[in-house]
TORKOL-4160 file (C-alpha; in steps of 0.2 Angstrom, whole numbers, padded with zeros to 4 digits, m for minus):
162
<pt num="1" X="m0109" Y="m0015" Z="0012"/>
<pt num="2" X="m0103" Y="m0007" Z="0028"/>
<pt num="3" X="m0091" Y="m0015" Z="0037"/>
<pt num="4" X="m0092" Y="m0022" Z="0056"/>
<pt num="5" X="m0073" Y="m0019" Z="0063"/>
<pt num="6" X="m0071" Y="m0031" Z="0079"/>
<pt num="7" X="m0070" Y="m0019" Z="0095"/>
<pt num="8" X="m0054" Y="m0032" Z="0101"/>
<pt num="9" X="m0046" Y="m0025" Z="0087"/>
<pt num="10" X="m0048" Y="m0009" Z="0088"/>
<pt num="11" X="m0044" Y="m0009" Z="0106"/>
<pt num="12" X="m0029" Y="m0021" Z="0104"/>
<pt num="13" X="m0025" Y="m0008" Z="0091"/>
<pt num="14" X="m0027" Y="0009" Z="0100"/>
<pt num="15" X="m0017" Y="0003" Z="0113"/>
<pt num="16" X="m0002" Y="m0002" Z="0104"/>
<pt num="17" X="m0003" Y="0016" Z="0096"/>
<pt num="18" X="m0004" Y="0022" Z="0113"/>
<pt num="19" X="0013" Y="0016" Z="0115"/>
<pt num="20" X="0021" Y="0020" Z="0098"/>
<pt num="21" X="0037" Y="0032" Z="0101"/>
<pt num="22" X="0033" Y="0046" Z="0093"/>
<pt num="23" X="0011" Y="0045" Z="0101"/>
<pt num="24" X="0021" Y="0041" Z="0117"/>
<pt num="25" X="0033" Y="0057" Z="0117"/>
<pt num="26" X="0019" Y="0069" Z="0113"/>
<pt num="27" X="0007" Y="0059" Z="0126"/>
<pt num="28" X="m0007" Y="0056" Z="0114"/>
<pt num="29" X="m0021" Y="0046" Z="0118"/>
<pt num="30" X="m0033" Y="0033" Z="0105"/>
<pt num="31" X="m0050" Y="0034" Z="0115"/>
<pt num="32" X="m0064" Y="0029" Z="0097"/>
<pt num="33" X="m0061" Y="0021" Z="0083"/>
<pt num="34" X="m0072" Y="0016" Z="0073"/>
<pt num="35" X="m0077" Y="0015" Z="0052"/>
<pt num="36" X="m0074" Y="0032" Z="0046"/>
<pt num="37" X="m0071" Y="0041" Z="0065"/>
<pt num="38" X="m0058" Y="0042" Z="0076"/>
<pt num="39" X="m0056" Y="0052" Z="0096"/>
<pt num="40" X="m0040" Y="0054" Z="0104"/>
<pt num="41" X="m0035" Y="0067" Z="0117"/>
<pt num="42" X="m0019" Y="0074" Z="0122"/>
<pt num="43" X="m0016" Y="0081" Z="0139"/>
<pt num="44" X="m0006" Y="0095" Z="0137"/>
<pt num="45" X="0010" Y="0101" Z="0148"/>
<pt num="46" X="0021" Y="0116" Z="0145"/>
<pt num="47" X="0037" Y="0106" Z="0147"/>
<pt num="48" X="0033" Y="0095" Z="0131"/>
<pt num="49" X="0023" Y="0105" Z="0121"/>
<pt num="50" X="0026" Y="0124" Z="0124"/>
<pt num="51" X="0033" Y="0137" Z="0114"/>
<pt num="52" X="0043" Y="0152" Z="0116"/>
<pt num="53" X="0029" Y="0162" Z="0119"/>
<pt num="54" X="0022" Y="0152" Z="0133"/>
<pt num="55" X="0007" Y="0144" Z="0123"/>
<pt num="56" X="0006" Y="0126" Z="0114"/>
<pt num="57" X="0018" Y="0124" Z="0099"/>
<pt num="58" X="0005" Y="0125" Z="0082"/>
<pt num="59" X="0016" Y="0107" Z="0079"/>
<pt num="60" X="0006" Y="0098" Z="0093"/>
<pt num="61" X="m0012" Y="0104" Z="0085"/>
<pt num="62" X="m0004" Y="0097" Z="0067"/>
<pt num="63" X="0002" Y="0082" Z="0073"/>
<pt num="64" X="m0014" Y="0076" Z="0081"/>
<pt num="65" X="m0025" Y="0082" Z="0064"/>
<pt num="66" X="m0013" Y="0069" Z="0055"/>
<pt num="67" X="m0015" Y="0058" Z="0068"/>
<pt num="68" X="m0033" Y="0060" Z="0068"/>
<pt num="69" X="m0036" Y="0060" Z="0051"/>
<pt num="70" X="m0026" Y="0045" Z="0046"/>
<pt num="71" X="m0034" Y="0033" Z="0060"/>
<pt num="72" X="m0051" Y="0040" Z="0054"/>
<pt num="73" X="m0050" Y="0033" Z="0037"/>
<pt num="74" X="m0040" Y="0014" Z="0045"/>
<pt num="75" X="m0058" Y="0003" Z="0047"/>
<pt num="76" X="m0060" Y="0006" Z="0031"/>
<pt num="77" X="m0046" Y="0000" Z="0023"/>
<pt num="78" X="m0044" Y="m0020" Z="0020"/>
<pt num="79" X="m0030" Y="m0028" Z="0030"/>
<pt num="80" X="m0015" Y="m0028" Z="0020"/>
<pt num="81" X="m0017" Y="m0008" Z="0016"/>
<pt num="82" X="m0013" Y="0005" Z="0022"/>
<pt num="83" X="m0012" Y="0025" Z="0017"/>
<pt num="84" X="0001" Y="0037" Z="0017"/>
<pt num="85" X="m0003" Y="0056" Z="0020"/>
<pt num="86" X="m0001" Y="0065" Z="0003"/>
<pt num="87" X="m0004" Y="0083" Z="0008"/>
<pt num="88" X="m0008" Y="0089" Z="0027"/>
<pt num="89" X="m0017" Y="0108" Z="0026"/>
<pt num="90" X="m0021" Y="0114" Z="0044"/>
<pt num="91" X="m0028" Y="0129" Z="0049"/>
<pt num="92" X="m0022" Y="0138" Z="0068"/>
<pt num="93" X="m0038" Y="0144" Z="0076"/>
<pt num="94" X="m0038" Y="0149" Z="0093"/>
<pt num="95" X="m0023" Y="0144" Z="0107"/>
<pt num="96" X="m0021" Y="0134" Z="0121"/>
<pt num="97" X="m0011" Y="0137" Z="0138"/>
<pt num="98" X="m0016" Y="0120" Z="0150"/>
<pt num="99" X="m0029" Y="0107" Z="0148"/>
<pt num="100" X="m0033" Y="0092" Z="0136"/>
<pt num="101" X="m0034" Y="0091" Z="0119"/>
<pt num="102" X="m0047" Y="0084" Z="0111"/>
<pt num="103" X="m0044" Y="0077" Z="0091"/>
<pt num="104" X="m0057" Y="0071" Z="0080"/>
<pt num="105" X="m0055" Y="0062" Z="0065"/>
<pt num="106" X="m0068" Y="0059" Z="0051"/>
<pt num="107" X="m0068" Y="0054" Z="0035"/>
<pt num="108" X="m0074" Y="0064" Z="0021"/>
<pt num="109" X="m0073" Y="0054" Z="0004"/>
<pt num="110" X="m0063" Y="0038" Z="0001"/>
<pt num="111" X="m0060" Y="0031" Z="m0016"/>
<pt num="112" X="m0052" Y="0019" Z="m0023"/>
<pt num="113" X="m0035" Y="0026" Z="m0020"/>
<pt num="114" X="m0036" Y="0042" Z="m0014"/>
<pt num="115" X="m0043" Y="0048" Z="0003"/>
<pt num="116" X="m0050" Y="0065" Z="0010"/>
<pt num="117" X="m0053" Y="0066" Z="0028"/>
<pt num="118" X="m0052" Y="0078" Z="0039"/>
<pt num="119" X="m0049" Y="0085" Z="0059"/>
<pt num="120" X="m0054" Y="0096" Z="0073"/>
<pt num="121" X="m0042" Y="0099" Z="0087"/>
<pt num="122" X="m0054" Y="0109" Z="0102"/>
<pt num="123" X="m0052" Y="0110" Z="0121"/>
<pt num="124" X="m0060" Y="0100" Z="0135"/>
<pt num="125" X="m0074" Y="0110" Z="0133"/>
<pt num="126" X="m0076" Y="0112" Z="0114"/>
<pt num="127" X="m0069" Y="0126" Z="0110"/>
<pt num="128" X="m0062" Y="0125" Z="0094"/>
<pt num="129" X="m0042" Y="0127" Z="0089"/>
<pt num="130" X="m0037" Y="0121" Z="0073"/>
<pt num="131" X="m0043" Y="0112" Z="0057"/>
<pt num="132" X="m0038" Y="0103" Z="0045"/>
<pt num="133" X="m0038" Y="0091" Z="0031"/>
<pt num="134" X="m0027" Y="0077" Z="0024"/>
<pt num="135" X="m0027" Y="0070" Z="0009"/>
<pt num="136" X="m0021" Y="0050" Z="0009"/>
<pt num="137" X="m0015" Y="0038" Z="m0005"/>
<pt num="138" X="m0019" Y="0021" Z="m0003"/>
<pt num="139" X="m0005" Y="0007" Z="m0002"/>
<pt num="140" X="m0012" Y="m0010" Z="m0007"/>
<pt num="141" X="0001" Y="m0022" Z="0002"/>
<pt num="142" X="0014" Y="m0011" Z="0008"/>
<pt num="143" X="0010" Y="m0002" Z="0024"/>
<pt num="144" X="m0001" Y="m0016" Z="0032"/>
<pt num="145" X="m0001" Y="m0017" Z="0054"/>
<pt num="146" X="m0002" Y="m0035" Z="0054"/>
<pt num="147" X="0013" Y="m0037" Z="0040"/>
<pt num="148" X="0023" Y="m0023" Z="0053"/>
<pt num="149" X="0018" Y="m0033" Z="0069"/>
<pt num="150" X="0024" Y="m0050" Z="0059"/>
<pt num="151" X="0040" Y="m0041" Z="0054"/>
<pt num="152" X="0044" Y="m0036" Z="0071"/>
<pt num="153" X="0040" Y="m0053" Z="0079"/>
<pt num="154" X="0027" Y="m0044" Z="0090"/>
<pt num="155" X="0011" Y="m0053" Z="0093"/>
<pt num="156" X="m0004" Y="m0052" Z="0080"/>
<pt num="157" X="m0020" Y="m0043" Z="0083"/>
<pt num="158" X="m0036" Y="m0051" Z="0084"/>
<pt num="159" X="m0046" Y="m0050" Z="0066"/>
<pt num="160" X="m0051" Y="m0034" Z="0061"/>
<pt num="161" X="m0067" Y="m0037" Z="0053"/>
<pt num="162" X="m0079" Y="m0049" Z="0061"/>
């Protein structure tokens, strides 16, 4: 039976993780996020993403495929799970200079404790720069947003599933 995630949720939820320190520092953006699927963009400056050799650090393109992936495979999970990545595998494709990034999460298989999703990183216009895939282990009970918001005295989230 598919599940119908409440969009106050996932929109409560993207924005929250708009605001997490280390999404923050890199500039990330949650635009989608839905059963199996998640969109985020990342507009890209020299100062904080650069390399030596005056393209974007191959980090920036990992970090948004782990992103990407995990967030993918999220409305899938009942409330007080969570996942924990087991193996990143990403794959440098092509280099940026300026523009956004555009990071496109999708899940693959899920099981009952293991799951396979995988990401895109392109430009703007859909050229694509890296690939990769991220295999994540399900934690019943440990790794929960609602148990972290409670813990942190933050307010909760609307419901998840309608």
């Amino acid at each position: 039976m598919a599940r119908t995630v409440n969009p106050q949720h996932t929109q409560a939820l993207m924005d929250l993780l708009t605001q997490a320190p280390y999404f923050s520092l890199l500039g990330m953006r949650f635009e989608a996020m839905e059963p199996g699927y998640c969109r985020l963009t990342l507009p890209l400056s020299y100062a904080r993403h650069g390399n030596a050799f005056g393209s974007i650090h191959g980090g920036a393109y990992s970090s948004l495929i782990d992103t990407a992936a995990y967030w993918a495979a999220y409305c899938d999970m009942d409330e007080d799970q969570g996942y924990t990545s087991l193996d990143l595998s990403v794959t440098n494709l092509g280099m940026a200079r300026a523009g956004t990034l555009v990071a496109e999460g999708r899940v693959i298989r899920a099981g009952r404790s293991i799951c396979l999703a995988e990401a895109t990183v392109t430009t703007a216009e859909g050229k694509l720069l890296a690939h990769g895939t991220s295999k994540l282990m399900l934690l019943a009970g440990k790794q929960s947003i609602r148990a972290l918001l409670a813990a942190e005295g933050a307010p909760d989230l609307p419901p998840k599933f309608l």
